[in-house]
Short mmCIF file of the C-alpha atoms (twelve columns), coordinates in Angstrom:
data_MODEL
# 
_entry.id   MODEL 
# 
loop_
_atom_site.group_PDB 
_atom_site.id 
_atom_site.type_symbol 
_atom_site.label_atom_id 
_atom_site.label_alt_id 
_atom_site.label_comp_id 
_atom_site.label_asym_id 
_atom_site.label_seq_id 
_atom_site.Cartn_x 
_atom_site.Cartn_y 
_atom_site.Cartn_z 
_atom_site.pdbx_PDB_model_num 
ATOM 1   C CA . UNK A 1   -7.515  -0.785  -16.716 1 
ATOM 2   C CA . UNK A 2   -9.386  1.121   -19.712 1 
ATOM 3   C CA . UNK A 3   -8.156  4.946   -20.612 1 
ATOM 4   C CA . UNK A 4   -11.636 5.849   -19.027 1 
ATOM 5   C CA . UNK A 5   -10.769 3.790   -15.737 1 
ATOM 6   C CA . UNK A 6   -7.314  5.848   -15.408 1 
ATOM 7   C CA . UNK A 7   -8.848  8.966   -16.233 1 
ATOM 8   C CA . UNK A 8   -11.267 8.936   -13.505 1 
ATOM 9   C CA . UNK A 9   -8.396  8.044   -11.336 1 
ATOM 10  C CA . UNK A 10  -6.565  11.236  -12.552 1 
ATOM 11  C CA . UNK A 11  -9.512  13.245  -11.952 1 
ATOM 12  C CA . UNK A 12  -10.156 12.353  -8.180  1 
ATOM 13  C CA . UNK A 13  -6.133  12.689  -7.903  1 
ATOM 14  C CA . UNK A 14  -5.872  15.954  -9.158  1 
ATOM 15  C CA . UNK A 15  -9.386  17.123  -7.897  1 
ATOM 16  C CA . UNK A 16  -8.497  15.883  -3.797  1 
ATOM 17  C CA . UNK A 17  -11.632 13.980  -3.501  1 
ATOM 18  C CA . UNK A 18  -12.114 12.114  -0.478  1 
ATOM 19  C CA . UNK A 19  -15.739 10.175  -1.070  1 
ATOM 20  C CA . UNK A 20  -15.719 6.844   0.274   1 
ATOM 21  C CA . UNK A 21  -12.040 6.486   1.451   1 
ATOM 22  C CA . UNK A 22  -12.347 6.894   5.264   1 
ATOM 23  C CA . UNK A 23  -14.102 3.495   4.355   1 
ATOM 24  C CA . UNK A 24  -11.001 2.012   2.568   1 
ATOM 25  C CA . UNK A 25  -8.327  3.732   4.893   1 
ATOM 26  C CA . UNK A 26  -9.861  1.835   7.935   1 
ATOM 27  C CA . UNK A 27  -10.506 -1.266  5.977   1 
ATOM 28  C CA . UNK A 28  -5.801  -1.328  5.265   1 
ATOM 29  C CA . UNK A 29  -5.920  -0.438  9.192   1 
ATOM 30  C CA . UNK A 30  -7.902  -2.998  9.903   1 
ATOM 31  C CA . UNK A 31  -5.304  -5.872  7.829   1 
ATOM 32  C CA . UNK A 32  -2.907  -5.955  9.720   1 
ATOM 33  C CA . UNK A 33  -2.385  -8.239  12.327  1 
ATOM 34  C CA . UNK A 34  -0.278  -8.130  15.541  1 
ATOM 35  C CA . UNK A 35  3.173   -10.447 15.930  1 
ATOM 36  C CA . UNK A 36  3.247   -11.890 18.965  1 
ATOM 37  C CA . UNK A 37  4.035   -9.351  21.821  1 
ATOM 38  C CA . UNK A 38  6.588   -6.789  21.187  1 
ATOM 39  C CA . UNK A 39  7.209   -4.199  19.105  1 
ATOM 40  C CA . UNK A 40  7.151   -5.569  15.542  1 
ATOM 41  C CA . UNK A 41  3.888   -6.859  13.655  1 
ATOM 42  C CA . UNK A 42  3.386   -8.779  10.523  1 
ATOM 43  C CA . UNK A 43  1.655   -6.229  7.930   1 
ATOM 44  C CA . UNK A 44  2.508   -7.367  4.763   1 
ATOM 45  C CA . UNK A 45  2.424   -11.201 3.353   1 
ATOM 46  C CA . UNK A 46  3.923   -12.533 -0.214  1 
ATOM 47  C CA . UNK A 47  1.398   -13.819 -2.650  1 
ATOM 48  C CA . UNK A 48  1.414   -14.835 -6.649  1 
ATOM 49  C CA . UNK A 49  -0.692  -12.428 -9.016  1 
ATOM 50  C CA . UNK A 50  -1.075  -13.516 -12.576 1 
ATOM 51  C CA . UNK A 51  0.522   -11.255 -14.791 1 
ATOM 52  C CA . UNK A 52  3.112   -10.177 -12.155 1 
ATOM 53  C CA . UNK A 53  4.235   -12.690 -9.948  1 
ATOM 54  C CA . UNK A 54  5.358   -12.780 -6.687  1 
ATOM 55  C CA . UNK A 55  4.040   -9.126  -5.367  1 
ATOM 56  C CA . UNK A 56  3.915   -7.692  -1.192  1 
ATOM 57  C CA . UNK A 57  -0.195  -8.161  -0.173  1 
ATOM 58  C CA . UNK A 58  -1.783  -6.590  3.082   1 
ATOM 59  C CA . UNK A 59  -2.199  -9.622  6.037   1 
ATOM 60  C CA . UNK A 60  -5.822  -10.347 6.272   1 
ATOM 61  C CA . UNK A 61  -7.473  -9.831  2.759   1 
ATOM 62  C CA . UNK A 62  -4.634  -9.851  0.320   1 
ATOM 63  C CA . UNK A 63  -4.915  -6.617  -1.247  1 
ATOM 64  C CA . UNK A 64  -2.479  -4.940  -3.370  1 
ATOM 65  C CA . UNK A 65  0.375   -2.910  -2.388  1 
ATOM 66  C CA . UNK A 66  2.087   -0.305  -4.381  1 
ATOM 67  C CA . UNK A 67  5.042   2.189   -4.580  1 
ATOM 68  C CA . UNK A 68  5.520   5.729   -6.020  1 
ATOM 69  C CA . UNK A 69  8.727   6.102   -7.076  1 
ATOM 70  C CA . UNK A 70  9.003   9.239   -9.211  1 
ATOM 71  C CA . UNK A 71  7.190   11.202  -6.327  1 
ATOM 72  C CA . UNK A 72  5.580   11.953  -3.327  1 
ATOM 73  C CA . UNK A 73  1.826   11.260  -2.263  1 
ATOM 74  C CA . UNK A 74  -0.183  14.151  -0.571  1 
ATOM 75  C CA . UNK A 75  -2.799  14.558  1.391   1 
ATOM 76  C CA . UNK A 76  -5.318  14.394  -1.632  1 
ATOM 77  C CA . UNK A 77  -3.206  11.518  -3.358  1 
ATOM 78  C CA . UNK A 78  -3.787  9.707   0.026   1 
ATOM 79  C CA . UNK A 79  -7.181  9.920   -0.311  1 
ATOM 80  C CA . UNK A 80  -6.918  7.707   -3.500  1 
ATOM 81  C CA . UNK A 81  -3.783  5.349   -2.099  1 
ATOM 82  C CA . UNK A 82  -3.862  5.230   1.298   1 
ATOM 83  C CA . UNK A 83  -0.570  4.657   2.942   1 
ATOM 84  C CA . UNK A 84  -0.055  0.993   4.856   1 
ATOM 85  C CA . UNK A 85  0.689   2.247   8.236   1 
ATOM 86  C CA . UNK A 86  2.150   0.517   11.507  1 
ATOM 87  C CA . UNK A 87  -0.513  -0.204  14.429  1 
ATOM 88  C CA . UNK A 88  0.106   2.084   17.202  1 
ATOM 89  C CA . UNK A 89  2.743   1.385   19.409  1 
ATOM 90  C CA . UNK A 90  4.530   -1.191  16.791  1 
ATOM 91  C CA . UNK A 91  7.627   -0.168  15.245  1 
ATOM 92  C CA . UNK A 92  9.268   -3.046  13.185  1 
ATOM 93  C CA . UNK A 93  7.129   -4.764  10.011  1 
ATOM 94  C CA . UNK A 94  7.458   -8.386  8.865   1 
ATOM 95  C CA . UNK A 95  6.420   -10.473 7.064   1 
ATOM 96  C CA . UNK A 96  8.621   -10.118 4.068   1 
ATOM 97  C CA . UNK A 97  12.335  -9.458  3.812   1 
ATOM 98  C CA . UNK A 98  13.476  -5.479  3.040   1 
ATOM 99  C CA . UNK A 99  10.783  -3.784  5.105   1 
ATOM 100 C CA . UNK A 100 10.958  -0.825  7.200   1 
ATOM 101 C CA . UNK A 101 9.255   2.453   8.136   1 
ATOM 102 C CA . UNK A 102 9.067   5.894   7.566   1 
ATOM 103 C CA . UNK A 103 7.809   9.049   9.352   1 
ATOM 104 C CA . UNK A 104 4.231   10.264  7.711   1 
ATOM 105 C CA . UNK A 105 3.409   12.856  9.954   1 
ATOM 106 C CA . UNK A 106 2.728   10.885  13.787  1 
ATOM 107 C CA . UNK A 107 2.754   7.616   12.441  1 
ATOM 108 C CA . UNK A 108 5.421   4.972   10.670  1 
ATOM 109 C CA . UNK A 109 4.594   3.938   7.139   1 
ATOM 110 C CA . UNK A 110 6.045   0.528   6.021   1 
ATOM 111 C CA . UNK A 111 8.587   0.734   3.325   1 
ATOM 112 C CA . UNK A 112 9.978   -1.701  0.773   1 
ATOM 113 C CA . UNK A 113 13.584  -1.589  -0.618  1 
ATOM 114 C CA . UNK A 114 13.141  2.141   0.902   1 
ATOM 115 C CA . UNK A 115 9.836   2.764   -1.182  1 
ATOM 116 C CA . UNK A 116 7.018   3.642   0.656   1 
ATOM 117 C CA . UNK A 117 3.557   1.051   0.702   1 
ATOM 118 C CA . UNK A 118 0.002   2.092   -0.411  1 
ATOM 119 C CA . UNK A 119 -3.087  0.528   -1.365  1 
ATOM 120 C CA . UNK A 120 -5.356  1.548   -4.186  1 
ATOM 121 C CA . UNK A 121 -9.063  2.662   -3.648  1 
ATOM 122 C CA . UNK A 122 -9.746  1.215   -7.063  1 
ATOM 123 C CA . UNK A 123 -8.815  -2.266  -5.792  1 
ATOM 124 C CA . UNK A 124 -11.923 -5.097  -4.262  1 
ATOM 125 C CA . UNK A 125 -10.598 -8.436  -3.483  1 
ATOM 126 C CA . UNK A 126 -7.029  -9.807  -4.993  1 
ATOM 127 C CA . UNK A 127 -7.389  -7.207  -7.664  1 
ATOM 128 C CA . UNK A 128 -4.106  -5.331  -9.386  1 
ATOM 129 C CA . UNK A 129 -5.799  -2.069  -10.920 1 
ATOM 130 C CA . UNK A 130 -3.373  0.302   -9.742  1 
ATOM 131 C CA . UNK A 131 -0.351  -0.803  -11.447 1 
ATOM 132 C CA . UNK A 132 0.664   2.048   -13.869 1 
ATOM 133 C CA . UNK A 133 -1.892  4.358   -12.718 1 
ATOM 134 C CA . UNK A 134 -0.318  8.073   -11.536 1 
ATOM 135 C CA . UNK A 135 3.158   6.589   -11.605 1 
ATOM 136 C CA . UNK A 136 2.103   3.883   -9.182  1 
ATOM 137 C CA . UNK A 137 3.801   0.301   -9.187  1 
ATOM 138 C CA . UNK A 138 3.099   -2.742  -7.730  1 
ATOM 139 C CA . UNK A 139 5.060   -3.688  -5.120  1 
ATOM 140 C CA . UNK A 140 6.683   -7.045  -6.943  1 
ATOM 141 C CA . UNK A 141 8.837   -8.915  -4.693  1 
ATOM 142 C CA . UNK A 142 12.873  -9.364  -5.127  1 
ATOM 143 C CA . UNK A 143 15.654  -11.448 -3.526  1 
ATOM 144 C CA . UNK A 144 17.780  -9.293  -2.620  1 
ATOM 145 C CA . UNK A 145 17.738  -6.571  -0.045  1 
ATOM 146 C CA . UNK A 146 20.285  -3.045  -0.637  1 
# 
């Protein structure tokens, strides 16, 4: 991503805007798919991105998924990463080893290795434009579980 790509990025971060993300929110809703009956759904799948490998995808159209390590994501960062969330009335996510959830206000957020999952606004298709941006990561995929 060009200097001009992440500073634009900073700017809506630091700014709160919320253009065209009610859009994008819905759209991560809208991935992930039911498992069976139950409380547990699939909401994240494992696929290969060149230049990183083996990385944690949303269910239906592969998008990106991301961590924040170094800090926390507010309201206004939300706007820019929305948060992978459970469907209502699921509790447990699969689809890849070391998942699990944690309290964002009413609803669960899927976790990996204890990080918490987001997408990236700046992201169409099987794109990886997040990684690096505002301490964001992608969400690469390891063996081993803590």
């Amino acid at each position: 991503m060009s200097w001009i790509a992440r500073a634009a990025v900073a700017a809506l971060l630091v700014s709160g805007s919320t253009a065209a993300t009610a859009g994008i929110a819905a759209a991560a809703q809208a991935q992930i798919r039911p498992a069976g009956s139950g409380s547990s759904a699939v909401v994240v799948q494992v696929a290969m991105r060149q230049g990183f490998g083996k990385i944690l995808v949303t269910v239906n159209g592969g998008h990106s998924l991301y961590e924040h390590p170094n800090g926390s994501c507010g309201p206004s960062c939300r706007s820019i990463w929305p948060p992978l969330v459970m469907p209502a009335g699921k509790t447990t996510p699969k689809g890849a080893s070391c998942l699990a959830t944690a309290r964002l206000g009413t609803k669960l957020q899927v976790t990996y290795h204890g990080q918490r999952l987001y997408t990236f606004t700046g992201d169409s298709g099987h794109s990886v434009n997040g990684n690096g941006v505002a301490g964001f990561v992608v969400a690469k995929v390891t063996t081993a579980c803590p």
